[in-house]
Backbone as XML, in Angstrom:
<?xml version="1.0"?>
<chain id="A" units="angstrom">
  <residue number="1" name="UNK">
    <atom name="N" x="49.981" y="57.298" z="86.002"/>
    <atom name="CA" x="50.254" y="57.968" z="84.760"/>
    <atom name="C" x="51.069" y="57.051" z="83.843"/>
  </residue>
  <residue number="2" name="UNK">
    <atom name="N" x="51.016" y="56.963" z="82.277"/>
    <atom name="CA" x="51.448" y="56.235" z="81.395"/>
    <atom name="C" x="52.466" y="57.175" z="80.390"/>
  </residue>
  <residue number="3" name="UNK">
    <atom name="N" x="53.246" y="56.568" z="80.180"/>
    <atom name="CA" x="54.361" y="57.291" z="79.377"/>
    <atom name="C" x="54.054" y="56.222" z="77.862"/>
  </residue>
  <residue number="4" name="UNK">
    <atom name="N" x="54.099" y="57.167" z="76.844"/>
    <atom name="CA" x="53.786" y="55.945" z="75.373"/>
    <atom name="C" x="54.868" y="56.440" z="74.962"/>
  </residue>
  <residue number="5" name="UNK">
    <atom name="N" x="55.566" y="56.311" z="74.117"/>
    <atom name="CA" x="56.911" y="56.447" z="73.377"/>
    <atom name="C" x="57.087" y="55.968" z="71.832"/>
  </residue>
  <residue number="6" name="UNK">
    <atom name="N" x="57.082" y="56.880" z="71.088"/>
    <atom name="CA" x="57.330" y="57.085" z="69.209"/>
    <atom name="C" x="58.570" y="58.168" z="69.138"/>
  </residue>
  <residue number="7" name="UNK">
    <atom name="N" x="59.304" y="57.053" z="68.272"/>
    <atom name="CA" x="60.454" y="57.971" z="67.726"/>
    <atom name="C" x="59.716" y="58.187" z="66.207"/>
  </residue>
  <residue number="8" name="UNK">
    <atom name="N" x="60.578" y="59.355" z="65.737"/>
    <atom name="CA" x="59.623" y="59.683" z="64.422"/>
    <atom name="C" x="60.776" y="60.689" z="63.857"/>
  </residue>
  <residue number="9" name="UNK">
    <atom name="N" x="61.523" y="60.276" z="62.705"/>
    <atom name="CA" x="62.808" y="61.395" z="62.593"/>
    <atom name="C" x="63.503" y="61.687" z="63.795"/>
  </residue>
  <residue number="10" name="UNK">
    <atom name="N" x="64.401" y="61.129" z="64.545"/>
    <atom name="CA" x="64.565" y="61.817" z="65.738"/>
    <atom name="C" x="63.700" y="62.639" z="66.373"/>
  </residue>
  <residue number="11" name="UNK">
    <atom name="N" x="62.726" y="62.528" z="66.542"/>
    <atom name="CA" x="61.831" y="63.234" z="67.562"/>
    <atom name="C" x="61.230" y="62.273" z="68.224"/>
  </residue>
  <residue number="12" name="UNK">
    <atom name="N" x="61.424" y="62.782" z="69.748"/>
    <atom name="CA" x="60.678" y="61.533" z="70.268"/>
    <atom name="C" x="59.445" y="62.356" z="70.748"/>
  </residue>
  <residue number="13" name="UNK">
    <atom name="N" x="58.285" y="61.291" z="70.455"/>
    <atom name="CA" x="56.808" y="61.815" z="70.796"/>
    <atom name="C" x="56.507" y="60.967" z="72.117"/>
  </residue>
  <residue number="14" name="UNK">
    <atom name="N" x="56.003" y="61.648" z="73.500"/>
    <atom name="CA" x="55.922" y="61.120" z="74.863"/>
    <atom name="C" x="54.523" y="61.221" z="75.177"/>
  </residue>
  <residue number="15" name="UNK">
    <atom name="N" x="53.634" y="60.032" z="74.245"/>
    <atom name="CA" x="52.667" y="60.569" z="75.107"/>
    <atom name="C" x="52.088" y="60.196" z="76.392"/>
  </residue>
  <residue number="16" name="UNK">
    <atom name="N" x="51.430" y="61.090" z="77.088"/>
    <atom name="CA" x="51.086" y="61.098" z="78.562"/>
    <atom name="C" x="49.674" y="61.133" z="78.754"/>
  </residue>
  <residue number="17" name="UNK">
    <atom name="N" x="49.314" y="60.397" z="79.658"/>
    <atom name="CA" x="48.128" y="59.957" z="79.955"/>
    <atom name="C" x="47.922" y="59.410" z="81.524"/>
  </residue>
  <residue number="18" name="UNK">
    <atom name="N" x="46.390" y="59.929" z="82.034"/>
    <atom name="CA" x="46.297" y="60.106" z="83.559"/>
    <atom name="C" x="46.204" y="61.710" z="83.699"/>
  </residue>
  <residue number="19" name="UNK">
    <atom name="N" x="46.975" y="61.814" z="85.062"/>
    <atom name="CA" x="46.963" y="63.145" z="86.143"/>
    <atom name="C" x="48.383" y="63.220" z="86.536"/>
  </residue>
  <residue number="20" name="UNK">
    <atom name="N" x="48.920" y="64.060" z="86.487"/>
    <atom name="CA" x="50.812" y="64.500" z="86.865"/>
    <atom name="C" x="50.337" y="65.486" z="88.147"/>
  </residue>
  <residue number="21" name="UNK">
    <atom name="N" x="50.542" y="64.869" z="89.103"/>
    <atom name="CA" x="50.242" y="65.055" z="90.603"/>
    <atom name="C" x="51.191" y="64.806" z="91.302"/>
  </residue>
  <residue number="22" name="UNK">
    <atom name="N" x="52.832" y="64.587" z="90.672"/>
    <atom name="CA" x="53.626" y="64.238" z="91.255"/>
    <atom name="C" x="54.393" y="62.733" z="91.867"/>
  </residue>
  <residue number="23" name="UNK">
    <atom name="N" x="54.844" y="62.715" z="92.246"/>
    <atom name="CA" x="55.173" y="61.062" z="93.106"/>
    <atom name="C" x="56.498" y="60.507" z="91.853"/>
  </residue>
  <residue number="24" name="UNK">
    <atom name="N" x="56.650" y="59.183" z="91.773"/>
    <atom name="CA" x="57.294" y="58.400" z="91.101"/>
    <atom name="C" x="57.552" y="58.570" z="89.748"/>
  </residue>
  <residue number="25" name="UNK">
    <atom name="N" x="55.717" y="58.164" z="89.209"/>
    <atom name="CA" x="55.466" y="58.301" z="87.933"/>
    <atom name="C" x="55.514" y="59.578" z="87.135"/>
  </residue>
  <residue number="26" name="UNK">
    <atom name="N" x="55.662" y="60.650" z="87.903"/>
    <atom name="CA" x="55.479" y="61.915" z="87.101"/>
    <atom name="C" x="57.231" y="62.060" z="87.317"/>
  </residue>
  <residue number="27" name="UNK">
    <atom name="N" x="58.162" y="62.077" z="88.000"/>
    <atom name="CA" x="59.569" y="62.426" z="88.077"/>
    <atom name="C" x="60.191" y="61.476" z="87.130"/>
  </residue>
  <residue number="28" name="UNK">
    <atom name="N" x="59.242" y="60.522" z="86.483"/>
    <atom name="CA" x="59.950" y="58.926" z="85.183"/>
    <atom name="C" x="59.921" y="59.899" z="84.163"/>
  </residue>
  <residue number="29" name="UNK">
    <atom name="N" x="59.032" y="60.647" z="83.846"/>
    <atom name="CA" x="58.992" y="61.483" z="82.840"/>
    <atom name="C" x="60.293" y="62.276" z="82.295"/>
  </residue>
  <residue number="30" name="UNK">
    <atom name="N" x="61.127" y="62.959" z="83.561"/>
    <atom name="CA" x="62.236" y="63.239" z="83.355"/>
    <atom name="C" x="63.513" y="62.599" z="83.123"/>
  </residue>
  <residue number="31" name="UNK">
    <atom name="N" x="63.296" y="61.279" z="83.963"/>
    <atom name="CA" x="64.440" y="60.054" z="83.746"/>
    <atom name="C" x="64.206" y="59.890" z="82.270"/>
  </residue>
  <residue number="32" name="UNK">
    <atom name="N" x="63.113" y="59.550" z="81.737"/>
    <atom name="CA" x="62.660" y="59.508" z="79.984"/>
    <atom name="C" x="63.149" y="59.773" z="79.265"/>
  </residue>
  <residue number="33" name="UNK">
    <atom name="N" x="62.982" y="61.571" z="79.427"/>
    <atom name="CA" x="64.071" y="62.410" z="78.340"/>
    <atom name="C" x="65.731" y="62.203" z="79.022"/>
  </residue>
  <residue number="34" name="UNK">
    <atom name="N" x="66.216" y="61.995" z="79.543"/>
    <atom name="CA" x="67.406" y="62.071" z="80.240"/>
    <atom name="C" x="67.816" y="60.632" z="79.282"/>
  </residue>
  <residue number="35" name="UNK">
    <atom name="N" x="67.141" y="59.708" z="79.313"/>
    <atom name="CA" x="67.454" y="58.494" z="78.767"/>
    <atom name="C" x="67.611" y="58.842" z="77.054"/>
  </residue>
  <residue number="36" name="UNK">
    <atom name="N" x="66.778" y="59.851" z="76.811"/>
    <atom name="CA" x="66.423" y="60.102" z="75.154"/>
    <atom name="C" x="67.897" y="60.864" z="74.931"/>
  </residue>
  <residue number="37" name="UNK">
    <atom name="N" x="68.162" y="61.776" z="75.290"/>
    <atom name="CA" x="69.373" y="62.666" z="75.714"/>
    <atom name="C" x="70.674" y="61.469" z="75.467"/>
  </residue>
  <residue number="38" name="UNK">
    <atom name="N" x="70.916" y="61.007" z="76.145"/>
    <atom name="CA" x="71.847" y="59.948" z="76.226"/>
    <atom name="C" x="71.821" y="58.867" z="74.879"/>
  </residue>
  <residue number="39" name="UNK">
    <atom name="N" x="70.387" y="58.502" z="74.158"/>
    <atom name="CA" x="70.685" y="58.370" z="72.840"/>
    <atom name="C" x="70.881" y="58.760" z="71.747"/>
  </residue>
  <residue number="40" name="UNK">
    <atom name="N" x="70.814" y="60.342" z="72.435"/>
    <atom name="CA" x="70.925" y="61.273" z="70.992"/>
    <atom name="C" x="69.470" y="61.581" z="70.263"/>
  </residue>
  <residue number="41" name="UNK">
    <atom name="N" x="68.609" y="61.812" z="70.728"/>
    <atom name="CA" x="67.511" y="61.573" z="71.296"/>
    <atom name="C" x="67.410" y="63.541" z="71.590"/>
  </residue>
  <residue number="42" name="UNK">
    <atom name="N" x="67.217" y="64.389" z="70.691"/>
    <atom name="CA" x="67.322" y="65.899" z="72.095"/>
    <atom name="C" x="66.164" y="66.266" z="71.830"/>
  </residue>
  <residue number="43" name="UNK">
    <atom name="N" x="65.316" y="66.186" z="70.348"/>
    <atom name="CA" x="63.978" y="66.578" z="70.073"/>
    <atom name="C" x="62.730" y="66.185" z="70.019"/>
  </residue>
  <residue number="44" name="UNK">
    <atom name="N" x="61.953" y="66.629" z="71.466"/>
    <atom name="CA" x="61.159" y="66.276" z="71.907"/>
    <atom name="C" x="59.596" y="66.623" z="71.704"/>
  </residue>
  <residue number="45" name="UNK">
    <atom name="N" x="58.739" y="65.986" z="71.926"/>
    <atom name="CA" x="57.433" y="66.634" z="71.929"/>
    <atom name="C" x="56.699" y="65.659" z="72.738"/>
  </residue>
  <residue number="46" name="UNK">
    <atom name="N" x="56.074" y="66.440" z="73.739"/>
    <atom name="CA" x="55.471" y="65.962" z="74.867"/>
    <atom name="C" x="53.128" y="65.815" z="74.836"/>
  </residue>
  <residue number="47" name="UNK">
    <atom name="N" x="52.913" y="65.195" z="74.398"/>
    <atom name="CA" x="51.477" y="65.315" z="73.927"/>
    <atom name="C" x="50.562" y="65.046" z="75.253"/>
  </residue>
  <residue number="48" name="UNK">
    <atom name="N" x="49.938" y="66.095" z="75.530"/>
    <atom name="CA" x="48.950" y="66.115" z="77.072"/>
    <atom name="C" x="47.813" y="65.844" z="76.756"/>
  </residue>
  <residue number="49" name="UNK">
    <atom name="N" x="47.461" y="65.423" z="75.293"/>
    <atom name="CA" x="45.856" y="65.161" z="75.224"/>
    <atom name="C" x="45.286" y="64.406" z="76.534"/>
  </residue>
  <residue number="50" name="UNK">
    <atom name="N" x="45.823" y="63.257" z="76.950"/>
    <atom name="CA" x="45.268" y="62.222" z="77.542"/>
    <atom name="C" x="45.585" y="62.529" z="79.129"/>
  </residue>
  <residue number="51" name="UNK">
    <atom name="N" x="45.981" y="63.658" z="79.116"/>
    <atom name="CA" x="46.507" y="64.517" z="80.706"/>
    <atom name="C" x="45.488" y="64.663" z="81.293"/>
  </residue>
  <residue number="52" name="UNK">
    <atom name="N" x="44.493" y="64.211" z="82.179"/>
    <atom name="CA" x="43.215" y="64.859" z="83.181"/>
    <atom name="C" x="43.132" y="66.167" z="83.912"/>
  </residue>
  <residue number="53" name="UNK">
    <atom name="N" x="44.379" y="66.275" z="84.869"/>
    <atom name="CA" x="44.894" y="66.961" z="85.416"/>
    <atom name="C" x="46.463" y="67.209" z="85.905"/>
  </residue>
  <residue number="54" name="UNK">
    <atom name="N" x="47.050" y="68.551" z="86.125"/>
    <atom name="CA" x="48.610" y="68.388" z="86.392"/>
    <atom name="C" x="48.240" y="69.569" z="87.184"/>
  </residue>
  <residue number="55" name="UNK">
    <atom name="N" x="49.295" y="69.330" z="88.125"/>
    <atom name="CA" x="49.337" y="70.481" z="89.812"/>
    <atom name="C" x="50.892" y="71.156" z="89.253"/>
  </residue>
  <residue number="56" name="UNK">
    <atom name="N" x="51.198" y="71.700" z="90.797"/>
    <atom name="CA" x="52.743" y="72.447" z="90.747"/>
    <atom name="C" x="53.720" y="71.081" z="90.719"/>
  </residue>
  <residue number="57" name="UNK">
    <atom name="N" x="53.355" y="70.088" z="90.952"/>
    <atom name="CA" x="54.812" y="69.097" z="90.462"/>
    <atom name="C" x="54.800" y="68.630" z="89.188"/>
  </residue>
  <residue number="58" name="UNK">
    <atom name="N" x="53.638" y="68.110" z="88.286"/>
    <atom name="CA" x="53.469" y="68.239" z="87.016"/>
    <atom name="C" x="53.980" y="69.081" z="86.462"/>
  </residue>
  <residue number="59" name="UNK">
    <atom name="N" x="53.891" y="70.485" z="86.899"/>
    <atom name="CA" x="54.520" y="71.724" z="86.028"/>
    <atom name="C" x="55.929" y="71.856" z="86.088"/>
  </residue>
  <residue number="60" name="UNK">
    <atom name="N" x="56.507" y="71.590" z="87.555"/>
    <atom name="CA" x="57.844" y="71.152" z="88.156"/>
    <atom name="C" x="58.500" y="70.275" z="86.848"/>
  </residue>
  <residue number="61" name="UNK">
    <atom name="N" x="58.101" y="69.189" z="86.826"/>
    <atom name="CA" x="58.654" y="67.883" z="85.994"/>
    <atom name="C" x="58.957" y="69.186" z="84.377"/>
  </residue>
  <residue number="62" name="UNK">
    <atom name="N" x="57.445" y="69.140" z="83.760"/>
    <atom name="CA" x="57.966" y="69.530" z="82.735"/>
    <atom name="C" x="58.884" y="71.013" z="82.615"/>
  </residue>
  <residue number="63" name="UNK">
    <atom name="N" x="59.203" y="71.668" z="83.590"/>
    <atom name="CA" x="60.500" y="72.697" z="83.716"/>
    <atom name="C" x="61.524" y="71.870" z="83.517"/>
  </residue>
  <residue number="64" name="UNK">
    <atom name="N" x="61.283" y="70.701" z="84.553"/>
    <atom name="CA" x="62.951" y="70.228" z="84.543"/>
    <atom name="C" x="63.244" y="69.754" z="82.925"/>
  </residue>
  <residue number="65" name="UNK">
    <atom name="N" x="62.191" y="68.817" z="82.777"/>
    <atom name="CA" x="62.445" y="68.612" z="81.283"/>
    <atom name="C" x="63.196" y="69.459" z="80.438"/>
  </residue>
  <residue number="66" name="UNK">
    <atom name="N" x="62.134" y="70.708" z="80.404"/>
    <atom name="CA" x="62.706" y="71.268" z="79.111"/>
    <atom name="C" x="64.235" y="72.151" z="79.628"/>
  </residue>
  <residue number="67" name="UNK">
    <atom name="N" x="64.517" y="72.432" z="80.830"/>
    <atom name="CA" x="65.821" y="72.749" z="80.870"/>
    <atom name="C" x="66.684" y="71.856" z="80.557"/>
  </residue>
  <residue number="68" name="UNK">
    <atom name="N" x="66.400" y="70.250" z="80.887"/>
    <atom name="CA" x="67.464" y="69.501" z="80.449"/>
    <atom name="C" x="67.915" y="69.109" z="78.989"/>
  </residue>
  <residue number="69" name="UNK">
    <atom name="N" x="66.640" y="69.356" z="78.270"/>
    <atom name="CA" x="66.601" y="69.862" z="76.584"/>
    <atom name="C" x="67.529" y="70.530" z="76.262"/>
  </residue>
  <residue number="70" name="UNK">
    <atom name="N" x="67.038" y="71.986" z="77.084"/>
    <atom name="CA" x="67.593" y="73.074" z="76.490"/>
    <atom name="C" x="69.120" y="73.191" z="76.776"/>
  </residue>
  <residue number="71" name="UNK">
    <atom name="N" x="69.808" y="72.667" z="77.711"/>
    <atom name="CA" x="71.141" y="72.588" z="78.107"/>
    <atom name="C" x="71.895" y="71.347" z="77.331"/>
  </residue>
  <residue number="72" name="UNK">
    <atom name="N" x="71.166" y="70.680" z="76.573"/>
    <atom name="CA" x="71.931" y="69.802" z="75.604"/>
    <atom name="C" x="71.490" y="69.872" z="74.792"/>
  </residue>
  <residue number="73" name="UNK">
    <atom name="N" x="70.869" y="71.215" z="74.250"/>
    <atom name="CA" x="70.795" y="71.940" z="72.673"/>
    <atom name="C" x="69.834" y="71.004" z="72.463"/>
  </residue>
  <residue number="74" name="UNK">
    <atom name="N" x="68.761" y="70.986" z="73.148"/>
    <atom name="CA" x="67.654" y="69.942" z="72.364"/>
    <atom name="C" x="66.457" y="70.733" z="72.368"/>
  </residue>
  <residue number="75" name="UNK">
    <atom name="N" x="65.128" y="70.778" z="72.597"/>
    <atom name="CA" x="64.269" y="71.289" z="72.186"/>
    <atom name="C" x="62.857" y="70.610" z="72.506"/>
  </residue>
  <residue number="76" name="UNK">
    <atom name="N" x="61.796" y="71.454" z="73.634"/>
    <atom name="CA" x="60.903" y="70.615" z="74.392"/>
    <atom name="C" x="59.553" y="71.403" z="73.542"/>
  </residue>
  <residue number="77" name="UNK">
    <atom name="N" x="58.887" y="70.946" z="73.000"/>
    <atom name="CA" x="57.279" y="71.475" z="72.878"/>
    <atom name="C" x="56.100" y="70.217" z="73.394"/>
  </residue>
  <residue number="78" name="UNK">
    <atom name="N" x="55.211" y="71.248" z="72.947"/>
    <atom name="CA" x="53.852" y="70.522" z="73.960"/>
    <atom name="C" x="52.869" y="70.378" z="72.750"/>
  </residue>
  <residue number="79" name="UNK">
    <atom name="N" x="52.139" y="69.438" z="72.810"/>
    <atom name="CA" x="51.039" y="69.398" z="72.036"/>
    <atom name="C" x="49.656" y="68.799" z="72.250"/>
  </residue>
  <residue number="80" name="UNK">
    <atom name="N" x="49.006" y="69.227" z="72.237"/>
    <atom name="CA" x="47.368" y="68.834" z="72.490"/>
    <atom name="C" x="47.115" y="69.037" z="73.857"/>
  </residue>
  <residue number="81" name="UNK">
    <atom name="N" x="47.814" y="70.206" z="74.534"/>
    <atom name="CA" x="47.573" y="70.734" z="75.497"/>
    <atom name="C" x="45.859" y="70.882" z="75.674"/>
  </residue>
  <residue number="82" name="UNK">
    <atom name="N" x="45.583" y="70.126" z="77.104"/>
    <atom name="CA" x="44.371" y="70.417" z="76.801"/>
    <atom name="C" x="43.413" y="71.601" z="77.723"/>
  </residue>
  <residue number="83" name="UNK">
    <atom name="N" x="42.722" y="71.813" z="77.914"/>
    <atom name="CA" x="41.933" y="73.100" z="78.551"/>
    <atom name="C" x="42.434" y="73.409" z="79.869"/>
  </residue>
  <residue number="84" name="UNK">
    <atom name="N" x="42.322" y="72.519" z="80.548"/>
    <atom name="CA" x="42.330" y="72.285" z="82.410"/>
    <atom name="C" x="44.114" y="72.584" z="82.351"/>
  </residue>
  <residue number="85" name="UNK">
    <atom name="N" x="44.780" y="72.252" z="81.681"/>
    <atom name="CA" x="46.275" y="72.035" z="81.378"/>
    <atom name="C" x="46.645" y="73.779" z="80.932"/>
  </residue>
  <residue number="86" name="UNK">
    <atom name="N" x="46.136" y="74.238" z="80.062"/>
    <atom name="CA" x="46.238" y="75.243" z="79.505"/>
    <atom name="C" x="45.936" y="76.672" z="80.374"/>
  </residue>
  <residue number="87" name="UNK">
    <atom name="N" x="44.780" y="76.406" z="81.457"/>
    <atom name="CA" x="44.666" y="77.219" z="81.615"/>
    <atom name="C" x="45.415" y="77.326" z="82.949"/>
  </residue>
  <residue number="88" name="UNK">
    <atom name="N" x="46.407" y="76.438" z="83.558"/>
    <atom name="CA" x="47.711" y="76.524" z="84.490"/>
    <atom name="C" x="48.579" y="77.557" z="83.655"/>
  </residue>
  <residue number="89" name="UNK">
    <atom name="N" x="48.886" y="76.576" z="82.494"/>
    <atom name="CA" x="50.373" y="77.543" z="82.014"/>
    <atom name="C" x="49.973" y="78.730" z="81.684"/>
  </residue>
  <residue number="90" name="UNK">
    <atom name="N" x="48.627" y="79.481" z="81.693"/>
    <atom name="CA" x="48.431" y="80.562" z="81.839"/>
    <atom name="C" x="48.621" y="81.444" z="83.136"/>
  </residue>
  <residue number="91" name="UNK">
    <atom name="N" x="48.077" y="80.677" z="84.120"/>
    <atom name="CA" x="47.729" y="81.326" z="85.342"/>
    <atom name="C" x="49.306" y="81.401" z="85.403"/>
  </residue>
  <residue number="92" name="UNK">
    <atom name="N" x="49.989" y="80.289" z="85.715"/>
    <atom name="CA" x="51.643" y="80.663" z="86.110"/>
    <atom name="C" x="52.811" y="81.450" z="84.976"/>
  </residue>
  <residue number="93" name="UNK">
    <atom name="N" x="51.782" y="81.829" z="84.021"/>
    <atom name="CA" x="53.009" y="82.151" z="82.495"/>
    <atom name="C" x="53.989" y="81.478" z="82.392"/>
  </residue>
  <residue number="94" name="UNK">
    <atom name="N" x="53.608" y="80.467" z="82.285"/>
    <atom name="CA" x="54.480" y="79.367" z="81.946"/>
    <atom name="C" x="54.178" y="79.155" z="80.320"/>
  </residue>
  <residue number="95" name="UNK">
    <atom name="N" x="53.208" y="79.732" z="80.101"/>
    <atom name="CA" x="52.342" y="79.569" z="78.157"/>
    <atom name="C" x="53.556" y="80.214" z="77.665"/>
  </residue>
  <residue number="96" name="UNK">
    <atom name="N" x="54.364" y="81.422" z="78.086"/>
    <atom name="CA" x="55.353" y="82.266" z="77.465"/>
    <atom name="C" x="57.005" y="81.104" z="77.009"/>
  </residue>
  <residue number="97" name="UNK">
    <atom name="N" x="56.704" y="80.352" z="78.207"/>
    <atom name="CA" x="57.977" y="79.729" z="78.194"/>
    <atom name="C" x="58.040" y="78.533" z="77.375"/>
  </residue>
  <residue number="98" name="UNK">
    <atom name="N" x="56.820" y="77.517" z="77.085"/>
    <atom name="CA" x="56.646" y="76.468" z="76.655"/>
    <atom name="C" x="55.700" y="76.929" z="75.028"/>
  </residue>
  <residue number="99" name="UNK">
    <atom name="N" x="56.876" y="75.957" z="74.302"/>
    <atom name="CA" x="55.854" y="76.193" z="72.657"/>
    <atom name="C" x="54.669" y="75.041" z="72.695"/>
  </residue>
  <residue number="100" name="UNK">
    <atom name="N" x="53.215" y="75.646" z="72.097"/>
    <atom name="CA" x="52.310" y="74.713" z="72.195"/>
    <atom name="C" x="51.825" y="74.530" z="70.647"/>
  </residue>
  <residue number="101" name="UNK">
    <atom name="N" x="51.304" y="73.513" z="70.416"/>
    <atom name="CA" x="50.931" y="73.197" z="69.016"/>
    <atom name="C" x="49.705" y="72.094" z="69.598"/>
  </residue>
  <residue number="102" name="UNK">
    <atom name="N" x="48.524" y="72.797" z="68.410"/>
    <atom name="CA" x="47.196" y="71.988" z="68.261"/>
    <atom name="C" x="47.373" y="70.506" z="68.140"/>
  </residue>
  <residue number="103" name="UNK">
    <atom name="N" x="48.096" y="69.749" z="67.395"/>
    <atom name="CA" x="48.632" y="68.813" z="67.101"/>
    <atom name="C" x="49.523" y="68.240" z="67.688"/>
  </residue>
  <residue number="104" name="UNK">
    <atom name="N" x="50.171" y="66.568" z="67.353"/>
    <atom name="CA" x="51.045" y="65.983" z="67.593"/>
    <atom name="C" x="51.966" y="66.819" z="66.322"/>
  </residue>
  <residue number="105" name="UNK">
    <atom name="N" x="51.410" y="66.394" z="64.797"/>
    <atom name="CA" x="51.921" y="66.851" z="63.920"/>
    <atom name="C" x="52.574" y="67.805" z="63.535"/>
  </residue>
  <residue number="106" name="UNK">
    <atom name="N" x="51.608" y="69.026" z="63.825"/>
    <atom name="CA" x="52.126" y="70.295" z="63.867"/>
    <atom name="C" x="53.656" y="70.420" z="64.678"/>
  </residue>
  <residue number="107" name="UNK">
    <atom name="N" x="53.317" y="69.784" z="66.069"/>
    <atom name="CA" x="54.335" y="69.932" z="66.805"/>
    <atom name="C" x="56.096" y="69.469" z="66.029"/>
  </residue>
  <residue number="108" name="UNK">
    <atom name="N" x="56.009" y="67.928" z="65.689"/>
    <atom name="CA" x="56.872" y="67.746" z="64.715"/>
    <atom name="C" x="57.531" y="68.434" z="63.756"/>
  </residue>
  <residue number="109" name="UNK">
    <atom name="N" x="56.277" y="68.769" z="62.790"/>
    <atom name="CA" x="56.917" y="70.046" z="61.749"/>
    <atom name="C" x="57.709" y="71.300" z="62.401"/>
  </residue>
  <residue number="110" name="UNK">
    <atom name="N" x="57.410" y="71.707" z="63.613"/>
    <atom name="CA" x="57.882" y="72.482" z="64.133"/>
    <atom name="C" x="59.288" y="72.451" z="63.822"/>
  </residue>
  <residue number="111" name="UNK">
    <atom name="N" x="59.730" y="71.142" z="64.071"/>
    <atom name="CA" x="61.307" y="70.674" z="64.153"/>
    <atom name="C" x="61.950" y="71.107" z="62.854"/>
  </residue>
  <residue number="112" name="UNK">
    <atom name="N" x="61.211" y="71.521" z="61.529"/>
    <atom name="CA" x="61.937" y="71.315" z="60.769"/>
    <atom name="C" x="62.140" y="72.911" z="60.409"/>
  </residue>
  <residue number="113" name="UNK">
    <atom name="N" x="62.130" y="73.709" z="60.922"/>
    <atom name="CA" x="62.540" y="75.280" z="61.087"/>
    <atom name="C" x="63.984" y="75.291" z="61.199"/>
  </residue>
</chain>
């Protein structure tokens, strides 16, 4: 799995690409934002277009994420969630907990609420 990285107004855009199946590369994801966090860095947007597939540790990672957001007043959304992806955070209602946006863009604007 590949982590891409754009700051954009303080928002950092993460995009992800591959399968989040767990192991190394999917738990970097969280070291990531933890690192973003530490630069001041709290508003995030995580883009799954290029996601194949993600299991229960994929989903794991991005919990931890966005709690570690949310406990330093920062702020996790998702964008270009794609089908196979989508229809997890359904099955687990996890869709309730995580904001999704069609877009990278959209997702951004989000920030400015």
């Amino acid at each position: 799995m590949k982590i891409k990285e754009k700051i954009e107004n303080h928002i950092a855009v993460l995009s992800l690409s591959g399968k989040m199946m767990g192991g190394p590369e999917t738990t970097s994801i969280h070291d990531h934002i933890k690192g973003l966090i530490q630069d001041g860095i709290k508003n995030v947007v995580i883009d799954l277009g290029e996601v194949k597939w993600m299991n229960s540790s994929g989903m794991g990672v991005l919990m931890a994420a966005k709690t570690t957001l949310d406990n330093a007043e920062g702020r996790l959304v998702l964008a270009r969630v794609t089908e196979k992806v989508q229809s997890l955070l359904i099955i687990t209602q996890l869709i309730k907990v995580f904001e999704t946006y069609e877009t990278v863009e959209r997702a951004i604007s989000s920030f400015d609420n």
